[in-house]
Structures are given as structure tokens and as C-alpha cells.
C-alpha positions in Angstrom: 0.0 0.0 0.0 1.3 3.2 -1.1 1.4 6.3 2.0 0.7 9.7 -0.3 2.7 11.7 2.1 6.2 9.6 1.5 5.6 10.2 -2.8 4.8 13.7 -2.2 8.4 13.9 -0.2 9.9 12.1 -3.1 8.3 14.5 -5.6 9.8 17.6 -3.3 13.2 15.7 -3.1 13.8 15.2 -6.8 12.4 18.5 -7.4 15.0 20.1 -4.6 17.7 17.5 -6.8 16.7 19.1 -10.1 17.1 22.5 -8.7 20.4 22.1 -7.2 21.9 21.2 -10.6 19.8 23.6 -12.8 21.2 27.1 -13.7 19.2 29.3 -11.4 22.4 30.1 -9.0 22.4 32.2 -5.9 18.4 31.0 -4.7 18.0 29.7 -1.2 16.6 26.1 -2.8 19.6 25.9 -5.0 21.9 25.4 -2.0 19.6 23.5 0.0 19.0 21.3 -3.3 22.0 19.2 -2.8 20.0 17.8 0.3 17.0 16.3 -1.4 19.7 13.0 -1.6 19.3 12.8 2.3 15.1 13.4 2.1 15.7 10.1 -0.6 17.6 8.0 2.2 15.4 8.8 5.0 12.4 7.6 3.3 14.0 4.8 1.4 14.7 3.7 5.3 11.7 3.8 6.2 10.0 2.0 3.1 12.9 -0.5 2.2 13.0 -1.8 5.7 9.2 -1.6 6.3 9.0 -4.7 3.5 11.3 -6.7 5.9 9.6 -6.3 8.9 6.0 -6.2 7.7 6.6 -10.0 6.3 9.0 -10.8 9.5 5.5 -9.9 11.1 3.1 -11.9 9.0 5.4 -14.9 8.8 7.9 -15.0 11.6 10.7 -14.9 8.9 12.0 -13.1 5.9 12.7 -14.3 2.8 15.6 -12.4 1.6 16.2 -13.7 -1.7 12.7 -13.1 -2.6 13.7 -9.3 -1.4 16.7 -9.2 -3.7 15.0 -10.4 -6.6 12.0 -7.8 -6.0 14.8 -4.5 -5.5 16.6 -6.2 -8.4 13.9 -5.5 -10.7 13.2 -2.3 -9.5 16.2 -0.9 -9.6 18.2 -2.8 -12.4 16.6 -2.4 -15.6 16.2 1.6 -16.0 20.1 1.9 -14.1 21.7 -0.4 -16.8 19.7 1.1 -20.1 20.9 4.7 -18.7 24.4 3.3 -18.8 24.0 1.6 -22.2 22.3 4.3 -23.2 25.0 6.9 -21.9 27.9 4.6 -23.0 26.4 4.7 -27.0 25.6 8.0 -27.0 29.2 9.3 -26.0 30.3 7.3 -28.3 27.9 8.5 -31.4 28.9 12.0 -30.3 32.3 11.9 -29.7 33.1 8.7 -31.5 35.2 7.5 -28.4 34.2 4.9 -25.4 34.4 5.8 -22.0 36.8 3.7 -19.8 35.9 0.4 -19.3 37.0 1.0 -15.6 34.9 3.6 -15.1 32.3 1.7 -16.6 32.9 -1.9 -14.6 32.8 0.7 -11.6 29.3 2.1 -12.0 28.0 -1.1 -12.9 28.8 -2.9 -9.9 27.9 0.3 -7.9 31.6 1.3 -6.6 31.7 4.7 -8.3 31.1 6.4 -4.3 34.6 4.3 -3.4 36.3 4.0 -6.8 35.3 6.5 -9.0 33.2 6.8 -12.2 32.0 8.4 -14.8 28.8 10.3 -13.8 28.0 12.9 -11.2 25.1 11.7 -9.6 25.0 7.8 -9.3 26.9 7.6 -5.9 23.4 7.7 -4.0 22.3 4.9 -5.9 25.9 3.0 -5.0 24.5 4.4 -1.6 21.2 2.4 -1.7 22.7 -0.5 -3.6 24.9 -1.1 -0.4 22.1 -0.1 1.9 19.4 -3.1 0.1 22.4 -5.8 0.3 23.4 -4.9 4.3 19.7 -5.3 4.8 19.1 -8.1 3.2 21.9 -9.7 5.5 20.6 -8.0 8.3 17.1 -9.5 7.5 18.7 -12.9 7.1 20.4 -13.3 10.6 16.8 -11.6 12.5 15.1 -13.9 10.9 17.2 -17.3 12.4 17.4 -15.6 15.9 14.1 -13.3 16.4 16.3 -10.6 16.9 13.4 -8.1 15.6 11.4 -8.9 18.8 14.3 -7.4 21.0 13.2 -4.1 20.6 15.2 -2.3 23.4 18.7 -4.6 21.4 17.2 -3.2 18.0 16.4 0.3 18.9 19.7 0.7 20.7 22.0 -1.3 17.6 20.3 1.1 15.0 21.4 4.6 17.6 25.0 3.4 18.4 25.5 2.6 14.2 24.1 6.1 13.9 26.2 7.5 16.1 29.0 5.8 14.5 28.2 7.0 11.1 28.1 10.5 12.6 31.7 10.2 14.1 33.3 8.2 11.0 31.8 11.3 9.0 33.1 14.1 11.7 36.8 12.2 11.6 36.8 12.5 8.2 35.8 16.1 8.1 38.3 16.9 10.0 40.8 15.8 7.6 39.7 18.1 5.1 38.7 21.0 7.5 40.5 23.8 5.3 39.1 23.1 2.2 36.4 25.8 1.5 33.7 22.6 0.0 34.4 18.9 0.2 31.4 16.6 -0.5 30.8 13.0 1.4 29.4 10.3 -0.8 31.1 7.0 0.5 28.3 5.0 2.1 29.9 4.9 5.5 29.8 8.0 6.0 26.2 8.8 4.4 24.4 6.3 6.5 22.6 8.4 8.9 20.1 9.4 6.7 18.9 5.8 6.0 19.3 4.6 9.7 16.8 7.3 10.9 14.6 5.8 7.9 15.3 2.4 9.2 14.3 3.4 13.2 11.2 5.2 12.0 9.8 2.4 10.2 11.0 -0.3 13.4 8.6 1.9 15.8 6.0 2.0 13.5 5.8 -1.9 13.6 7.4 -3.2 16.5 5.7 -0.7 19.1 2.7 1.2 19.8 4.6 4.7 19.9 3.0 5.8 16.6 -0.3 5.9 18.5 0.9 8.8 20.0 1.5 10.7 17.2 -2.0 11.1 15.7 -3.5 14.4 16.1 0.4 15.6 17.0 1.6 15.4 13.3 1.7 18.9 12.8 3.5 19.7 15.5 6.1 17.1 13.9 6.2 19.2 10.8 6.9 22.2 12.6 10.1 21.0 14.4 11.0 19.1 11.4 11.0 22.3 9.3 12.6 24.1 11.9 15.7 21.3 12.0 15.9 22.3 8.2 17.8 25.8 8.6 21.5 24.4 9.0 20.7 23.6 5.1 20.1 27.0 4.3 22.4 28.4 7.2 25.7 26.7 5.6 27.1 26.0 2.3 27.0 22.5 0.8 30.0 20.8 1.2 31.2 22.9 4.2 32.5 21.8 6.9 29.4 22.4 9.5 27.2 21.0 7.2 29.3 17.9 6.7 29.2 17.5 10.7 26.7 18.2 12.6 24.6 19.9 10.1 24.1 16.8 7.6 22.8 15.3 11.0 19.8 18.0 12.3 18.8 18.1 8.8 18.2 14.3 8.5 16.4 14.1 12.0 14.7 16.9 10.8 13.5 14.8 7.5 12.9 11.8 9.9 10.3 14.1 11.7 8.8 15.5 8.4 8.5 11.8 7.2 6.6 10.7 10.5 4.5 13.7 9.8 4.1 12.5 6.2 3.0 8.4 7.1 0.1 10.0 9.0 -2.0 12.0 6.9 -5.4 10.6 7.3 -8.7 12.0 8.8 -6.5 12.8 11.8 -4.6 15.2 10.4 -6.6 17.5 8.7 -4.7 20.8 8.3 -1.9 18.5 6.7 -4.1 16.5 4.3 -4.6 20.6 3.0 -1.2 21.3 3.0 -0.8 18.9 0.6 -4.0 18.3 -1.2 -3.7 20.9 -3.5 -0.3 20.3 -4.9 -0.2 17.3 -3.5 -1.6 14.9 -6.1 1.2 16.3 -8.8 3.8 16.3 -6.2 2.9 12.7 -5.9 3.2 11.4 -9.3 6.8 13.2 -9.4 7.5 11.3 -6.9 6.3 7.9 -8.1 8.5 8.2 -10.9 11.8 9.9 -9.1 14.0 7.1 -9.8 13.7 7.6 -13.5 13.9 11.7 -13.5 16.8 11.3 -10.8 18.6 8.8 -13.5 18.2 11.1 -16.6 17.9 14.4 -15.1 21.7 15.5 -16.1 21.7 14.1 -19.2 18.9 16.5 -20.2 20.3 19.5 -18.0 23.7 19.1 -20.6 20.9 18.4 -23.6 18.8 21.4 -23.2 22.2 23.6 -22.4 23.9 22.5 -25.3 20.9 23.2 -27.4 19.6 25.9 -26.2 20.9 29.6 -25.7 18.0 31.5 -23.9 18.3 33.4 -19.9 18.6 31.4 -17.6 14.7 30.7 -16.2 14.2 29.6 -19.6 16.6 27.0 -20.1 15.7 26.0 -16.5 12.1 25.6 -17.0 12.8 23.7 -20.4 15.3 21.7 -18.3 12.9 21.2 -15.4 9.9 20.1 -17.4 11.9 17.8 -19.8 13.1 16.2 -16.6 9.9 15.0 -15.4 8.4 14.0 -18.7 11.5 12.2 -20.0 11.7 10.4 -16.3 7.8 9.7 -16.3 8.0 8.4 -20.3 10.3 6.0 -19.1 8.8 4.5 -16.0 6.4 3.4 -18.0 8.5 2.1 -21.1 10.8 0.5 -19.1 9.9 0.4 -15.0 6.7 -0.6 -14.9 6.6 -3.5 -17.1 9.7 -4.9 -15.5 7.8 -4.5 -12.0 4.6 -6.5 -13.8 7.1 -9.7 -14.8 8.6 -9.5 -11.1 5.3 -10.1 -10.2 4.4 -13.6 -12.2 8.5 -14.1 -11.3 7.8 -14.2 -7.6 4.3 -15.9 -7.8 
């Protein structure tokens, strides 16, 4: 079952994405933009891991290859036709192949360790990594009932947290002096995911979320307010790479609890988002698409076109979502309808 709230955050976190790439410099959204990555992680958390334990729930284990398989085809047929894509297209423009290296690299998802050849697929080397640790997670819980520890749970997921957040600080240190330095190595980008993943234990292992309703709004508020070191400090500086990465994603961790109840409880937030809501939705239902291709047509619609600014941006913007909705459906959604008969 689909929560509206989450694919109207993924709609505002590819749009944020698409922004901090596009042309419109010095805007408040641009620098924030580079954060909509972190809004991704936070509520691929909380959805990625809510598969695991909703079936640990309704059968007392977890079939893990069975969640392999299903991420596989999600993720793997629209990330390897933008590489073959990518790789024939360089070469019918420039008549030259990119690197093998570089390509071996971004197929196997190492690019964030070993480098590659695009600017943007780290966070999916990110996720990649995040799917497989789960998946191993998922597989020891399920042979010794870990997930019903909940105090053993709750306090594994704060002390990894808290080690991401000093792996991340030690490195930070290292590059202190450098006016921007950006983080993409999974170890050190895990927070985001690991407030996902607490979120979505609470909701299913304990009654806490009963508390909430009627009190989202108020999570909302404080959420937003956790925002500001993203518009308070560069991207890539060195308090946002510290403790500023870190308020932001608590503060998208409290925005998504805010987001998973939106139901007749919640009235002034099924409003907020009613109106733009249903658009901001089916952005966000296609993200993973329009994330894949949206740099492709930034340097298309640049190369081609020559008008200000706002107008190659629009052009660039609205290309974005129709080229990444087109191919959700040409290539996504049919591979999600075989993974179905697959797994049946």
C-alpha cells in the first residue's frame, strides 16, 4: 500500500535535486537542493526496511532472496539502459568509449569508493549497499528473532548512527581547510537511511505511533525548523558535513513521521498537501527515472539551447519530469509486472 505523504516527499526531493543542478544560481533552494539525496535516504529507510519487517510480522521470517530479486527488478533495468544508453551515445557524439574502468565501476555500484563516470550515481551505489546490508541483516533476525528485541534493535540502530556521525566528523576533520568537500562514500552517508530504518521499526514493532495522531503537525513544525542548517551553511562545508548533515536528516525523519500520517487525523496536513499534492505525488512515483536522466537533459537542453537562464531551466525542469515519467512506463513498470508472475 502506497502512503501519499512519502511520494509527495519524493516528488519535493527530486524537485530540490533538479534544482540544485539547474542554472538558477544564488536561490535559497539551490543550496539546499543538494540535500533532497538525504530526504531520498530517510524515506527509502523507512520503506525499504518496512518490507522486511512487515513480512518478519506476518510470517515469523523473511525471505531475503525473494527481497533481492524484487529491488533487483526495481532498480536494475532503468540503471543499466541509462548506462547503455549513456555509453552509445558518448560514443555517437564523440566517436570514443568511455573507460571500461569507469564503466565496470558504475555497474557494480563502486563509483562512491572508486570512481566513475557520472555525477550523480553515488546515492544509488548508496542504496545499492544499503538493500544488500539489509538483506543480511534481514537474514540473521530472521534465524534468531532478533526483531522482537526491541530495546537490542532500537539501541543497535542509535549506536551505528552515532557511528556513522563520528566516522563522518573524523573525516571532516581531515579536510577541514578546504572551502567545500562533499561526502558520498556509504559509511559515511548512513545516517540518513538509519533514521529511515528506526522510523519504520517503531512503527511496527511498538505502539509509539499511536501517540503521534493528532500531534503530526507539530512534527512538521520542528522538522522544518531542523531544516535551517541547510540554508544556514554552504553545501560541502565543513558544518554542514558534521553536525549539520545530521539535524537536517532528524529533521527529514520528523517530516516523514508527519508525512505516514495523513489521514482524517490530520486535517490541516491533508490541505497542505491536497492541492499540490496529487502532482507532487506522481513526481514522486517516478523519481527514480527523473533522478537517472535528469543530467543528461540538463547538458541536452544547455547544449541546445541559448535563452536566460529561467528559460533553459524551466525547459530543463519540465523535460526532466516528462523524460523520467515516459520511461517509467516504457521500461519500470513492465519490468515491476514480470517480477510479479517471477515471484508468484
Amino acid at each position: 500500500m502506497r502512503i501519499k505523504g512519502l511520494d509527495v516527499l519524493r516528488g519535493l526531493a527530486i524537485l530540490l535535486v533538479i534544482l540544485r543542478h539547474g542554472t538558477l544560481d544564488n536561490t535559497p533552494l539551490k543550496e539546499f537542493g543538494w540535500l533532497g539525496v538525504d530526504l531520498f535516504f530517510v524515506i527509502s529507510g523507512v520503506l525499504v526496511s518496512g518490507i522486511i519487517f512487515k513480512e518478519y510480522l506476518e510470517s515469523g521470517s523473511v525471505n531475503v532472496k525473494r527481497f533481492l530479486i524484487r529491488r533487483g527488478f526495481k532498480i536494475y533495468p532503468s540503471f543499466y539502459f541509462f548506462i547503455l544508453f549513456s555509453i552509445a551515445f558518448h560514443w555517437f557524439s564523440t566517436h570514443a568509449f568511455y573507460d571500461p574502468n569507469l564503466i565496470f565501476k558504475e555497474a557494480c555500484y563502486l563509483q562512491n569508493y572508486l570512481g566513475g563516470i557520472w555525477l550523480h550515481t553515488w546515492s544509488l551505489d548508496v542504496e545499492e549497499h544499503f538493500y544488500i546490508a539489509l538483506g543480511v541483516f534481514a537474514f540473521f533476525a530472521s534465524q534468531t528473532k532478533l526483531l522482537y528485541r526491541k530495546g537490542l534493535v532500537i539501541t543497535s540502530l542509535l549506536l551505528l548512527l552515532i557511528i556513522s556521525i563520528i566516522l563522518r566528523y573524523q573525516f571532516s576533520i581531515l579536510h577541514k581547510n578546504e572551502s567545500v568537500f562533499f561526502i558520498i562514500k556509504t559509511h559515511l552517508r548512513t545516517d540518513g537511511l538509519l533514521i529511515g530504518i528506526l522510523i519504520s521499526y517503531i512503527h511496527y514493532f511498538t505502539n509509539w505511533y499511536q501517540r503521534i495522531i493528532g500531534k503530526e503537525i507539530y512534527f512538521l513544525i520542528t522538522g522544518i525548523i531542523f531544516l535551517l542548517p541547510g540554508f544556514c551553511y554552504a553545501g560541502g562545508s565543513f558544518e554542514i558535513n558534521t553536525y549539520g548533515l545530521t539535524i537536517v536528516n532528524i529533521g527529514f525523519g520528523l517530516i516523514t513521521i508527519a508525512a505516514m500520517h495523513t489521514g482524517s487525523t490530520a486535517p490541516l496536513i491533508n490541505r497542505l498537501i491536497n492541492i499540490p499534492g496529487t502532482l507532487l505525488s506522481f513526481i514522486g512515483k517516478n523519481s527514480y527515472s527523473i533522478y537517472l536522466w535528469h543530467l543528461t537533459v540538463l547538458s541536452t537542453v544547455n547544449y541546445i539551447f541559448n535563452y536566460s537562464k529561467p528559460v533553459n531551466f524551466s525547459i530543463y525542469l519540465i523535460l526532466s519530469i516528462l523524460l523520467g515519467i515516459l520511461l517509467t512506463y516504457v521500461i519500470e513498470k513492465p519490468f515491476l509486472r514480470f517480477r510479479e508472475r517471477v515471484i508468484k
